[in-house]
CHARMM-style PDB file with segment names, atoms N, HN, CA, C and O in Angstrom:
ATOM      1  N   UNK     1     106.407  70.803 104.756  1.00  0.00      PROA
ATOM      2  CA  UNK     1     105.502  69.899 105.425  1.00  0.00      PROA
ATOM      3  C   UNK     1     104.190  69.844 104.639  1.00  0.00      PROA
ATOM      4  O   UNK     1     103.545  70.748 104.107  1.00  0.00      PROA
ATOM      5  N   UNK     2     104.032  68.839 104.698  1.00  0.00      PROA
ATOM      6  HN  UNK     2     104.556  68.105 105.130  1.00  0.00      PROA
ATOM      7  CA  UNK     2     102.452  68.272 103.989  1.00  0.00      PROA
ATOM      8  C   UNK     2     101.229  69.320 104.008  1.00  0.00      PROA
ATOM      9  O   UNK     2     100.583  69.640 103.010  1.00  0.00      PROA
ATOM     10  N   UNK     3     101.000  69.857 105.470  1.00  0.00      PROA
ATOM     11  HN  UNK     3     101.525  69.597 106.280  1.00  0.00      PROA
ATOM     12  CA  UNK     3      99.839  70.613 105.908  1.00  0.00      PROA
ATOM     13  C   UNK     3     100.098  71.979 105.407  1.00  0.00      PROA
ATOM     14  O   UNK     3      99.152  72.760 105.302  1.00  0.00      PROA
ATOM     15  N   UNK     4     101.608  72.429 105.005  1.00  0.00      PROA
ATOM     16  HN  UNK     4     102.377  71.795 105.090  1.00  0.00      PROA
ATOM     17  CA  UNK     4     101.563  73.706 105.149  1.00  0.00      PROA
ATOM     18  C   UNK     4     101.721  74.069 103.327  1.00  0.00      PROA
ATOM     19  O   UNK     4     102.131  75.076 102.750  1.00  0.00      PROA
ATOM     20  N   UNK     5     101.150  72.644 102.763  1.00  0.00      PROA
ATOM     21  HN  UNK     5     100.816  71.826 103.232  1.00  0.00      PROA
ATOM     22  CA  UNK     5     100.969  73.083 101.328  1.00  0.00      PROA
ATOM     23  C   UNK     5     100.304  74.060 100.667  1.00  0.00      PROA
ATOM     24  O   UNK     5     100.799  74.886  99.900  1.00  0.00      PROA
ATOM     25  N   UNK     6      98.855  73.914 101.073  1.00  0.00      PROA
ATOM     26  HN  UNK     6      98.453  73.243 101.696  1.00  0.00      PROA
ATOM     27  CA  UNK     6      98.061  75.174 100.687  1.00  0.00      PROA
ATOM     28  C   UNK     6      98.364  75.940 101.331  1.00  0.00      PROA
ATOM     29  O   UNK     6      97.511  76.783 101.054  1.00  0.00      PROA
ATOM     30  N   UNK     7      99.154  76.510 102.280  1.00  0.00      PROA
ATOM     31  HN  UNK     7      99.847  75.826 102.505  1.00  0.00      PROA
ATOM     32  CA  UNK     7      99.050  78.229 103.012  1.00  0.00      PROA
ATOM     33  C   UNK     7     100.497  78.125 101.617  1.00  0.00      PROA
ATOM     34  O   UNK     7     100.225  78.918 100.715  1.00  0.00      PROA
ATOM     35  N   UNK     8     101.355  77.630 101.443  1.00  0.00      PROA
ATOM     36  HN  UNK     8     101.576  76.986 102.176  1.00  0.00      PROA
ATOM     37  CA  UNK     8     102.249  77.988 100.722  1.00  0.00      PROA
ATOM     38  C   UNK     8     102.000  78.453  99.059  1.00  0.00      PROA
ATOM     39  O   UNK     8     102.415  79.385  98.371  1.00  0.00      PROA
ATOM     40  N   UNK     9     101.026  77.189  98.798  1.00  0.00      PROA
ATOM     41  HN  UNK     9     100.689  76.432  99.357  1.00  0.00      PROA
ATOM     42  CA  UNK     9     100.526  77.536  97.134  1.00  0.00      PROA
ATOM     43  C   UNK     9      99.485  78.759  97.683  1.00  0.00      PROA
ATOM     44  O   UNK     9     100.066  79.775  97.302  1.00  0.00      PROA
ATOM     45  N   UNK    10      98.917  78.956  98.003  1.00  0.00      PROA
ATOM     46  HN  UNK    10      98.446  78.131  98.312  1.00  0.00      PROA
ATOM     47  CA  UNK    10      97.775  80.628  98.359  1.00  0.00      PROA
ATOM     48  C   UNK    10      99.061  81.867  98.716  1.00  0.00      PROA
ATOM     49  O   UNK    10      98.726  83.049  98.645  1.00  0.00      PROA
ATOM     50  N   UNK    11      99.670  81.718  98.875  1.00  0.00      PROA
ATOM     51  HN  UNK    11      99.942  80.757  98.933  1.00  0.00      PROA
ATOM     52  CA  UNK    11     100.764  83.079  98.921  1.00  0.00      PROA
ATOM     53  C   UNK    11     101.250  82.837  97.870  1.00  0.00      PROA
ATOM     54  O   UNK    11     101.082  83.856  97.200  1.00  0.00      PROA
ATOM     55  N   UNK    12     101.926  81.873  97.102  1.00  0.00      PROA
ATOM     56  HN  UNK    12     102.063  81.046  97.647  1.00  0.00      PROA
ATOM     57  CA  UNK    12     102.736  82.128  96.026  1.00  0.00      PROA
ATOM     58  C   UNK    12     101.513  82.807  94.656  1.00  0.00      PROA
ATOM     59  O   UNK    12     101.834  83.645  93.813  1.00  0.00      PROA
ATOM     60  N   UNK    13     100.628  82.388  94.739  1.00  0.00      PROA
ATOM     61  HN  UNK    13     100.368  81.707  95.423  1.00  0.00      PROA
ATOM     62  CA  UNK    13      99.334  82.566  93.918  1.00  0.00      PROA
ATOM     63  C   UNK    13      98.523  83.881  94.162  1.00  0.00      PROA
ATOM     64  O   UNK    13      98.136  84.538  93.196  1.00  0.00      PROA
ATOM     65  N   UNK    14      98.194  84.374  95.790  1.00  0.00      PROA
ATOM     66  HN  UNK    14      98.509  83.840  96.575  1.00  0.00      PROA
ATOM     67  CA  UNK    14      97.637  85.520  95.534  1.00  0.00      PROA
ATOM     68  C   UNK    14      98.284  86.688  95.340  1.00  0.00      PROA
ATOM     69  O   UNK    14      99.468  86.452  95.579  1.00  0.00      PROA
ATOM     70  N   UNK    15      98.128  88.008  94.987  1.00  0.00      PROA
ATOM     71  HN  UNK    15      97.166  88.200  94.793  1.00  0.00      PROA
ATOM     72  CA  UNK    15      98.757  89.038  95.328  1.00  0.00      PROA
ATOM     73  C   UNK    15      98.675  89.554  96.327  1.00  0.00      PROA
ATOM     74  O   UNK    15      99.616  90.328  96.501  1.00  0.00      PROA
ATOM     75  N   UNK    16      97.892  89.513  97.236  1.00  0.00      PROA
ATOM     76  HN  UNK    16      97.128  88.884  97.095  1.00  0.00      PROA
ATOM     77  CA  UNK    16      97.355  89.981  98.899  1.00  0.00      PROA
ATOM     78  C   UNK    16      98.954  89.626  99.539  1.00  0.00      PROA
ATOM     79  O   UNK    16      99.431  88.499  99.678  1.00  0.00      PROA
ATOM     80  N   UNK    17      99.627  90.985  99.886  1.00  0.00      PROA
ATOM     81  HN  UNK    17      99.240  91.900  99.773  1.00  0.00      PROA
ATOM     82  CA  UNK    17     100.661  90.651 100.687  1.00  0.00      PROA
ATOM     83  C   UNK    17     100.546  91.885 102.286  1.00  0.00      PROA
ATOM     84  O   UNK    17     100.161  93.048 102.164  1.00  0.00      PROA
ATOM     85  N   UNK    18     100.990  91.235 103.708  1.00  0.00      PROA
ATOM     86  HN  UNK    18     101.302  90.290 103.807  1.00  0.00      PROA
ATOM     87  CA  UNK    18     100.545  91.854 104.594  1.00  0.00      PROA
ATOM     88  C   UNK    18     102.020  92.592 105.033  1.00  0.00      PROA
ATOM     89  O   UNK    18     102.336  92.788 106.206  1.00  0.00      PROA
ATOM     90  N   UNK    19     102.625  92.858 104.182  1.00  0.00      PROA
ATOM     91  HN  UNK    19     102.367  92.698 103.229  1.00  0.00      PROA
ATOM     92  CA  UNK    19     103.969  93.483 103.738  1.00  0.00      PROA
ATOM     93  C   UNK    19     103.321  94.890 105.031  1.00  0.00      PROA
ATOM     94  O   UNK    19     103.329  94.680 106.245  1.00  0.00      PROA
ATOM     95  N   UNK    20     103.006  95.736 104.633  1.00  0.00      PROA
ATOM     96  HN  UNK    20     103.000  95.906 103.648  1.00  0.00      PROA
ATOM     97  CA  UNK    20     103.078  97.234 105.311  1.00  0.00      PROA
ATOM     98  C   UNK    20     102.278  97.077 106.503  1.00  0.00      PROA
ATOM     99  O   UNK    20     102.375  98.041 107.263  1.00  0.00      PROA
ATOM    100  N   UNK    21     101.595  96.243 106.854  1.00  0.00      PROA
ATOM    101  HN  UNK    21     101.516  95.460 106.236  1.00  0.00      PROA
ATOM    102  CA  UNK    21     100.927  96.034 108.319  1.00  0.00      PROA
ATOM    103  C   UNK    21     102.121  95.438 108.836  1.00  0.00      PROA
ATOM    104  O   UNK    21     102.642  96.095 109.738  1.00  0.00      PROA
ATOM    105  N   UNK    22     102.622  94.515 108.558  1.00  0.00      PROA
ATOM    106  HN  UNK    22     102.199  93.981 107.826  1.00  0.00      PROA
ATOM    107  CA  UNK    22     104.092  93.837 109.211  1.00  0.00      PROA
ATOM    108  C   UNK    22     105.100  94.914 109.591  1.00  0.00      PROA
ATOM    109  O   UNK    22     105.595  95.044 110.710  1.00  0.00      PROA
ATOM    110  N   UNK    23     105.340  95.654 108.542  1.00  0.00      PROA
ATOM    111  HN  UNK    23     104.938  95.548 107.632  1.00  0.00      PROA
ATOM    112  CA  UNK    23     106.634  96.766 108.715  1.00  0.00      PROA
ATOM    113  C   UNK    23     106.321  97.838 110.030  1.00  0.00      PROA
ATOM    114  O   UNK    23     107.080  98.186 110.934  1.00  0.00      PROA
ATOM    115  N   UNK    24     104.407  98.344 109.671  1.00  0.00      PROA
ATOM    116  HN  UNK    24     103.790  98.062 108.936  1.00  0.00      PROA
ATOM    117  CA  UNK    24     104.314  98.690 111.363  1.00  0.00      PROA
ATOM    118  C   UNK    24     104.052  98.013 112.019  1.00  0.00      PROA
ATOM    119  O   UNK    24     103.159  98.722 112.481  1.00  0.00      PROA
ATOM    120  N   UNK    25     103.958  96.745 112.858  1.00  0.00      PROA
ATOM    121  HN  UNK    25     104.684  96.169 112.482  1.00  0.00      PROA
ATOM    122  CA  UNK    25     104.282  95.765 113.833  1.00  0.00      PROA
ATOM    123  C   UNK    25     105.891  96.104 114.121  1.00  0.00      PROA
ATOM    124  O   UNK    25     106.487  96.302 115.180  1.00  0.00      PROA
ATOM    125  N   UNK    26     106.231  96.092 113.076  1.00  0.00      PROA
ATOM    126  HN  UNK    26     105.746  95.932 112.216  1.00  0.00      PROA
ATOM    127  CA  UNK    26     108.141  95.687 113.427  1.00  0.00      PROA
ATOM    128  C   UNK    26     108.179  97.139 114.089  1.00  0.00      PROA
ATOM    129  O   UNK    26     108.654  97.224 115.222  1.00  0.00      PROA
ATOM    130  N   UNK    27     107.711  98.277 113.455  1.00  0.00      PROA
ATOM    131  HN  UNK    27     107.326  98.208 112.535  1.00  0.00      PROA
ATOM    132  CA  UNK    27     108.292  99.788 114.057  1.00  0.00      PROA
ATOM    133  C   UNK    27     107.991  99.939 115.236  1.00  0.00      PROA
ATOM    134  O   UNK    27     108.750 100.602 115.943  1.00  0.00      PROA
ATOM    135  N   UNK    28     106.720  99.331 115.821  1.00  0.00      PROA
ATOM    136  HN  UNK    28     106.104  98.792 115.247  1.00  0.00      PROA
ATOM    137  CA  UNK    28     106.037  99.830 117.132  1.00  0.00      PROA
ATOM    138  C   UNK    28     106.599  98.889 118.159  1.00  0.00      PROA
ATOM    139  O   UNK    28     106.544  99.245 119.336  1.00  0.00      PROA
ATOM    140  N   UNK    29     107.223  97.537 117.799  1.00  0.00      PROA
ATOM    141  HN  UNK    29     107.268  97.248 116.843  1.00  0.00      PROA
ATOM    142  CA  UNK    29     108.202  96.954 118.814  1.00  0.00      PROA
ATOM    143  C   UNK    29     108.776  97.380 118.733  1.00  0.00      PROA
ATOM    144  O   UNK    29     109.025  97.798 119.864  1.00  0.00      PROA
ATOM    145  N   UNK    30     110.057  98.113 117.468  1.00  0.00      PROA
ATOM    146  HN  UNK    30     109.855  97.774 116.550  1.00  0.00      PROA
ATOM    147  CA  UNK    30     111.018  99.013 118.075  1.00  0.00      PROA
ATOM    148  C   UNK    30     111.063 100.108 118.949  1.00  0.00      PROA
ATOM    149  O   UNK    30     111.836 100.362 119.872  1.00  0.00      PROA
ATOM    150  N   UNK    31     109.930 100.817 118.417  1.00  0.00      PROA
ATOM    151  HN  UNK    31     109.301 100.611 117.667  1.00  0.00      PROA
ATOM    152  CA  UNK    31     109.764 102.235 119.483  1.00  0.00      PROA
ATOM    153  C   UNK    31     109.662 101.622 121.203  1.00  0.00      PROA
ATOM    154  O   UNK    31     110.172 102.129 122.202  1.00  0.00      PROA
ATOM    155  N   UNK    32     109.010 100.652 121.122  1.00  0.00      PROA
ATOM    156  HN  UNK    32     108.596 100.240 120.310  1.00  0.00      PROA
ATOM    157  CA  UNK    32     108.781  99.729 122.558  1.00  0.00      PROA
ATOM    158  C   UNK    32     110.230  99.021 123.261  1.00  0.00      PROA
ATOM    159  O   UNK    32     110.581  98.831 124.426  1.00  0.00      PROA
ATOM    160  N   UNK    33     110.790  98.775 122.070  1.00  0.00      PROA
ATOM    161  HN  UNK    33     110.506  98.930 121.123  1.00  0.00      PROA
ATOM    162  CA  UNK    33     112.143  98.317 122.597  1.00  0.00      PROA
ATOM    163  C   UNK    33     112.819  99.370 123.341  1.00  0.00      PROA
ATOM    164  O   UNK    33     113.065  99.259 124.542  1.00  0.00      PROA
ATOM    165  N   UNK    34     113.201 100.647 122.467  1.00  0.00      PROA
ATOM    166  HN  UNK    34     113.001 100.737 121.491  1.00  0.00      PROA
ATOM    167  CA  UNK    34     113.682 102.278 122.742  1.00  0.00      PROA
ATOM    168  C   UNK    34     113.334 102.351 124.291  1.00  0.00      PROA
ATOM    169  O   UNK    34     114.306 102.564 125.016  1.00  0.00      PROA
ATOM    170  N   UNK    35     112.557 102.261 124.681  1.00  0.00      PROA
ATOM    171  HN  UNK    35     111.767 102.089 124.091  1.00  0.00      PROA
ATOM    172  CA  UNK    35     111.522 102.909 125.683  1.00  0.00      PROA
ATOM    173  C   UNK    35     112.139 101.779 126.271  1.00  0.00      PROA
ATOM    174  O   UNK    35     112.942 101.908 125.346  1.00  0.00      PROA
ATOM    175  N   UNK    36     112.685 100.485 127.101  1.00  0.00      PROA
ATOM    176  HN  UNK    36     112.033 100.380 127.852  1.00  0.00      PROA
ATOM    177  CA  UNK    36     113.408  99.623 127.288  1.00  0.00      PROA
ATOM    178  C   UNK    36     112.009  98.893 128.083  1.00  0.00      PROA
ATOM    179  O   UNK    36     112.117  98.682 129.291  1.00  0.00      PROA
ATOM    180  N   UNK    37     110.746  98.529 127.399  1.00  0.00      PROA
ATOM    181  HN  UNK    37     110.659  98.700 126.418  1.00  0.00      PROA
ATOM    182  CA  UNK    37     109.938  98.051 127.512  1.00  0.00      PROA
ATOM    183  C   UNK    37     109.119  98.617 128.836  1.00  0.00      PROA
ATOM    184  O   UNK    37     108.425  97.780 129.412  1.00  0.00      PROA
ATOM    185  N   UNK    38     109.130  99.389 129.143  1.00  0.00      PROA
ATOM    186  HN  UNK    38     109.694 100.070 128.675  1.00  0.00      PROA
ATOM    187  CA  UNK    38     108.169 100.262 130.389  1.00  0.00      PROA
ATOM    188  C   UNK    38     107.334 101.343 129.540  1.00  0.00      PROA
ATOM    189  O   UNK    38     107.028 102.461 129.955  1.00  0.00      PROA
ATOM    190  N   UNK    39     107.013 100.797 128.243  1.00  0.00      PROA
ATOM    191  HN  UNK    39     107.262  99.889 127.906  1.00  0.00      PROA
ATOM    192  CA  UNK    39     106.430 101.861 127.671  1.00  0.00      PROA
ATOM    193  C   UNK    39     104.861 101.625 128.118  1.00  0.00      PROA
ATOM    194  O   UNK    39     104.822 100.397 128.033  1.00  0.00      PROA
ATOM    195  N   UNK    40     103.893 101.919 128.428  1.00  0.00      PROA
ATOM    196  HN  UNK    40     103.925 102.916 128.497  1.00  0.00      PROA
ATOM    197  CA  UNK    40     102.840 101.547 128.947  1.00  0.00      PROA
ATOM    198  C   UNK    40     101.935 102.184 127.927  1.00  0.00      PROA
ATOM    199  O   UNK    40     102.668 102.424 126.968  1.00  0.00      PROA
ATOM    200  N   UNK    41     100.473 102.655 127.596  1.00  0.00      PROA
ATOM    201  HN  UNK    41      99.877 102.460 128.375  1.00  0.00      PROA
ATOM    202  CA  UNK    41     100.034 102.616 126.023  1.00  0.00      PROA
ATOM    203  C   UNK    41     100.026 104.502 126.003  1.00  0.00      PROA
ATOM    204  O   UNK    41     100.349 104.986 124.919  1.00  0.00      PROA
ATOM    205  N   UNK    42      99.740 105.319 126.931  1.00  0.00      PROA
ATOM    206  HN  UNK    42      99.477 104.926 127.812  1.00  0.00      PROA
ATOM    207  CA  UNK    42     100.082 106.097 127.023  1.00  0.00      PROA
ATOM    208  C   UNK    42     101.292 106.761 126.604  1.00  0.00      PROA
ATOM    209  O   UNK    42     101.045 107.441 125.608  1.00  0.00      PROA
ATOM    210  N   UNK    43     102.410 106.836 126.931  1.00  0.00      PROA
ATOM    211  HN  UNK    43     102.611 106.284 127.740  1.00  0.00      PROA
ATOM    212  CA  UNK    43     103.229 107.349 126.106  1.00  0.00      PROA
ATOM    213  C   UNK    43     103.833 106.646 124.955  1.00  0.00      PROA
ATOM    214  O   UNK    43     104.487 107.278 124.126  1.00  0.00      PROA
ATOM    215  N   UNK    44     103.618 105.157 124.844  1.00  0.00      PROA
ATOM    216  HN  UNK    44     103.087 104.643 125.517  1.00  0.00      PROA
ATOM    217  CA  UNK    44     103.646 104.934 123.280  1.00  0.00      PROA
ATOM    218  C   UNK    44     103.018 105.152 122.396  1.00  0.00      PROA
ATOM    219  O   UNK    44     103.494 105.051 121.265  1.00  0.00      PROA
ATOM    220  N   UNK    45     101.850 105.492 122.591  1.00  0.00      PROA
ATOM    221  HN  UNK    45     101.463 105.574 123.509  1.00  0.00      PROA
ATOM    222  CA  UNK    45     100.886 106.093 121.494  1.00  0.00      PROA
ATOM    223  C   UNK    45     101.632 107.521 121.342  1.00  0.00      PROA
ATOM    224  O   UNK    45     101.993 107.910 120.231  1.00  0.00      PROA
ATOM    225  N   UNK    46     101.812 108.171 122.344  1.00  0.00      PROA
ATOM    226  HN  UNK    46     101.519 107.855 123.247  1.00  0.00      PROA
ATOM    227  CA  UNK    46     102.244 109.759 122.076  1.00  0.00      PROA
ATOM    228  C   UNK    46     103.466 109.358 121.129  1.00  0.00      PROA
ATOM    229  O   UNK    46     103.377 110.054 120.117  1.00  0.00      PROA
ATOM    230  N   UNK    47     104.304 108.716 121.075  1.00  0.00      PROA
ATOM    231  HN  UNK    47     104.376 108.150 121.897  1.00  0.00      PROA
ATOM    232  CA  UNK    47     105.725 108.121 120.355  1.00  0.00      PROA
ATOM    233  C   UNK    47     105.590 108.170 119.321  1.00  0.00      PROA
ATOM    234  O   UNK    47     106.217 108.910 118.563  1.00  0.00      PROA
ATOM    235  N   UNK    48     104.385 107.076 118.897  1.00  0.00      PROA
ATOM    236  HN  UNK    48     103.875 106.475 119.513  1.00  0.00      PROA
ATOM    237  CA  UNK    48     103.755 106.518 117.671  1.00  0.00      PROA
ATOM    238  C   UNK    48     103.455 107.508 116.923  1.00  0.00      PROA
ATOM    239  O   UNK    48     103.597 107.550 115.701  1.00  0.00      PROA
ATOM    240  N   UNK    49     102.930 108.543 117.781  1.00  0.00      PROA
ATOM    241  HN  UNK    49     102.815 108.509 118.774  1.00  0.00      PROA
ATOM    242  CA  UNK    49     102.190 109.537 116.576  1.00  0.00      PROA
ATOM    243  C   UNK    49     102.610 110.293 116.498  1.00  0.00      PROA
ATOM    244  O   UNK    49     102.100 111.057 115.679  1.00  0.00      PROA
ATOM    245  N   UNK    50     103.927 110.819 117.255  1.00  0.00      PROA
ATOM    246  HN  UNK    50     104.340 110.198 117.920  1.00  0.00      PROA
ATOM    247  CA  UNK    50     104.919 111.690 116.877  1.00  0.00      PROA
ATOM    248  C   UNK    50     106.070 111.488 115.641  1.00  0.00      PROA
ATOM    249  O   UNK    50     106.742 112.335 115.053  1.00  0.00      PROA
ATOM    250  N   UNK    51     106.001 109.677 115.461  1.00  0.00      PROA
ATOM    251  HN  UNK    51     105.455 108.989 115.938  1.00  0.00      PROA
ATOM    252  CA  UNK    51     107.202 109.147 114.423  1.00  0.00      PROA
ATOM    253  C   UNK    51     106.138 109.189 113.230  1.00  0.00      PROA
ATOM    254  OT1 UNK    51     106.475 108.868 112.090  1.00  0.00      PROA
TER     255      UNK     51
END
């Protein structure tokens, strides 16, 4: 799409990739998934910082 030219040429061009902030996003929904979503921030933090 037309608009999404420059976000496309600025990633192919910079090196700035949000690669390892993404990978923990993905882990901490999994641990949240595990927990069958009643994880409340309390014991997911304890989770988090135990993995």
């Amino acid at each position: 799409m037309p608009q999404d030219q420059a976000a496309v040429t600025a990633a192919l061009r910079l090196e700035y990739s949000n690669g390892p902030t993404e990978g923990t996003n993905t882990k901490i929904k999994l641990l949240e998934r595990q927990m069958y979503c009643r994880a409340r921030f309390p014991p997911l933090r304890q989770r988090i910082l135990l993995n």
